[in-house]
N, C-alpha and C positions, 0 to 999 in steps of 0.2 A: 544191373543198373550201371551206368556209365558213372565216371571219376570228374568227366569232362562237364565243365560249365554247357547246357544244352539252351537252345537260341530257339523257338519258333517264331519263322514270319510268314504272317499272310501274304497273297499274293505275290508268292516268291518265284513263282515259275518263269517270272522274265519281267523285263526293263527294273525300275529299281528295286523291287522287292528282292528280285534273282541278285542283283551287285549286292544288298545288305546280307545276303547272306552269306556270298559269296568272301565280304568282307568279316564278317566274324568267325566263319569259317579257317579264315588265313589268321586268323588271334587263336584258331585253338578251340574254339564252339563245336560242340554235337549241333547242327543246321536241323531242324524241322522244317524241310519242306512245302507249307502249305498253299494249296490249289481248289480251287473248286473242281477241276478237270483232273482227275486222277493219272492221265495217262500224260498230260503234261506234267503236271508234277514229278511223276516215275521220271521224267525225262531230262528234265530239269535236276535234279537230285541225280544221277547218273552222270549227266555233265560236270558237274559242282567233286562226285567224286572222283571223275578222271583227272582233276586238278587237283586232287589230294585231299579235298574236303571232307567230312564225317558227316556227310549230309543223307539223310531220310526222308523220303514222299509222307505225305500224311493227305488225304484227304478232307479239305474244311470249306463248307459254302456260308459265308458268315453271315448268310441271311435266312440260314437254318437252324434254328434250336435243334433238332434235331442230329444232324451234322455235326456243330460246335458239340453239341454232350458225347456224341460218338469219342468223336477226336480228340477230347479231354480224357477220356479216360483210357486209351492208351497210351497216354504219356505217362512216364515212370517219374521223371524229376522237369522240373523247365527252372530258369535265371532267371530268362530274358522273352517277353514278347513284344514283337515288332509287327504294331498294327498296320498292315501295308495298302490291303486291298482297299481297292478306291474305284470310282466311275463316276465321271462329268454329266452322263445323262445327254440327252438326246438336243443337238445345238442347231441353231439356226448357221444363215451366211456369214460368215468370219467368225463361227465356233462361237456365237453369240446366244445369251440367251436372256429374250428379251422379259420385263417381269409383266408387263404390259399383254402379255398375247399368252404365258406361261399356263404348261398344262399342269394341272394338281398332280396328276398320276406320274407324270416323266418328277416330279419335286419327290414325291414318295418313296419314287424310286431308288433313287439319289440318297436321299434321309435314311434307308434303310439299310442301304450297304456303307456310306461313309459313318454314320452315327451310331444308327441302334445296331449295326454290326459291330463296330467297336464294344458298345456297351456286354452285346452278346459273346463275345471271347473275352473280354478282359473278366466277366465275374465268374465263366467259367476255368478260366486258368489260375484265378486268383487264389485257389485251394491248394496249390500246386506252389504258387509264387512264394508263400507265407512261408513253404517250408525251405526255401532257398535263403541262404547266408547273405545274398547282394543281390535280391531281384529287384531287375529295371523293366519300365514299360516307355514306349515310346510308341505316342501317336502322329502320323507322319500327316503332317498340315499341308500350309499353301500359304504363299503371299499373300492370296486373295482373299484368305482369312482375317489378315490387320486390318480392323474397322478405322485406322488410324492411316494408313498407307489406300484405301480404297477409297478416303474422302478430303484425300489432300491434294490440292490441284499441281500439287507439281511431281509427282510422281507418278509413271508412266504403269501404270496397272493392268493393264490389257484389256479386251471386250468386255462388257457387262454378262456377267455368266448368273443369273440370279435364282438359277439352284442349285450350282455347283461350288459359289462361293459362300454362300450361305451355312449350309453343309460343314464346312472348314471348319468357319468361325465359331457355327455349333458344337464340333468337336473339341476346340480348343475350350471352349467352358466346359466341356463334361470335362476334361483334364483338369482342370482348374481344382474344380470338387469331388475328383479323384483324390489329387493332394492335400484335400482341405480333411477329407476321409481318413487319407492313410498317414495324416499328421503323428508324428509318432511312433513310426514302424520303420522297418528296413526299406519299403520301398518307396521307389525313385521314381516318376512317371512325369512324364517330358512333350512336349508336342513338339518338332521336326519340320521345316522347312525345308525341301529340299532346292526350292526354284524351278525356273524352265527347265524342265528335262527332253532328254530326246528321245522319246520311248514313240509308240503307236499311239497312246496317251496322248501326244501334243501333235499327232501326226509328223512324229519325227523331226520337231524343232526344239531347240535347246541345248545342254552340254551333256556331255556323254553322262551314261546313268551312273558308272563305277565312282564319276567327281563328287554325283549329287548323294551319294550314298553317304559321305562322309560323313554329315551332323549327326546323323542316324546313327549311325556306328559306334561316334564318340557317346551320345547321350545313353547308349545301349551296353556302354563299359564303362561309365560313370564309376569313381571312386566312390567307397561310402563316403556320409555326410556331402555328397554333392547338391545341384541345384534338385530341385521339385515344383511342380506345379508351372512353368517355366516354359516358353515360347523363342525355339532359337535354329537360327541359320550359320551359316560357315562363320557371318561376321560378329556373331554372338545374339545379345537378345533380341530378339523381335519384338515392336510395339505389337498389343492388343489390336 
């Protein structure tokens, strides 16, 4: 068993999940790798340790009960989980998605990797988290989750994405009553903004992912008695 604070983030194998790791990795973290694609993963985690990281592949499809139970129980300790993996689902012209024309099954699809995946790793590592001195969770959102910023006319929000934005916002309640849950305890659990990033994700528009990685990082090294239940970007909180 390692001495070292260990970190797993989903979809770490590249654009920000790979920077969050790569960032707590450079604090000192044992990195858990996680990938649905095992040979990405292996590869991604071999990058991360030529850069000096303590980083490990794990194979996790967080849209697998089966998979997540795997994968939990070859962890020996964990801190920190950094729910990373995410997918926009299938978009119309200018990455839009209209709610008007919207298919149920592309919306399910969507709900199941950004939401009931979260739900499905966070309660299986949570056995795991209890027994850490300072475990933090951090679910990495989206602007286009603040029901507050998506119906305010003067702020520039982007295309109408109406299963992918949704998804967000849905996430950020389950976090809500995460911390309404873990009132009480040692843990920390945070929703993450990161913004436009530049990954395949946005088709390669927005700021480099190592920048956006930042809130993530900080909410995922929170001092005890920090925020909980909580919605935040570089500039601090983020309205609902």
């Amino acid at each position: 068993m390692s001495d070292k604070k260990t970190a797993l983030v989903t979809g770490a194998n590249k654009g920000l999940g790979y920077e969050i790791a790569a960032g707590l990795g450079a604090q000192g973290y044992r990195v858990l790798v996680a990938a649905r694609d095992s040979a990405r993963g292996e590869a991604a985690a071999k990058t991360l340790q030529a850069a000096g990281v303590d980083a490990l592949p794990i194979t996790l499809d967080v849209t697998s009960d089966r998979s997540v139970t795997e994968a939990a129980a070859t962890i020996d300790h964990l801190d920190v989980l950094v729910n990373n993996a995410g997918i926009s689902g299938e978009t119309g012209p200018g990455w839009a998605q209209d709610p008007t024309t919207l298919d149920l099954d592309v919306v399910r699809t969507v709900v199941d990797t950004n939401v009931y995946g979260v739900i499905r790793v966070t309660n299986a590592m949570l056995p795991l988290l209890r027994r850490s001195a300072s475990p933090r969770i951090v679910n990495i959102s989206s602007s286009v989750a603040s029901l507050t910023w998506q119906t305010d006319p003067n702020i520039e929000v982007g295309p109408i994405m109406a299963a992918y934005s949704p998804t967000k916002s849905y996430l950020n309640a389950v976090t809500v009553h995460y911390a309404r849950q873990l009132a009480g305890t040692n843990i920390l659990i945070n929703a993450a903004c990161p913004g436009l990033v530049a990954t395949d994700f946005t088709g390669f528009v927005g700021r480099p992912p190592h920048e956006a990685a930042a809130t993530a990082i900080r909410l995922a090294t929170l001092p005890d008695g920090g925020p909980t239940g909580a919605f935040f970007n570089d500039d601090g909180v983020v309205p609902w």
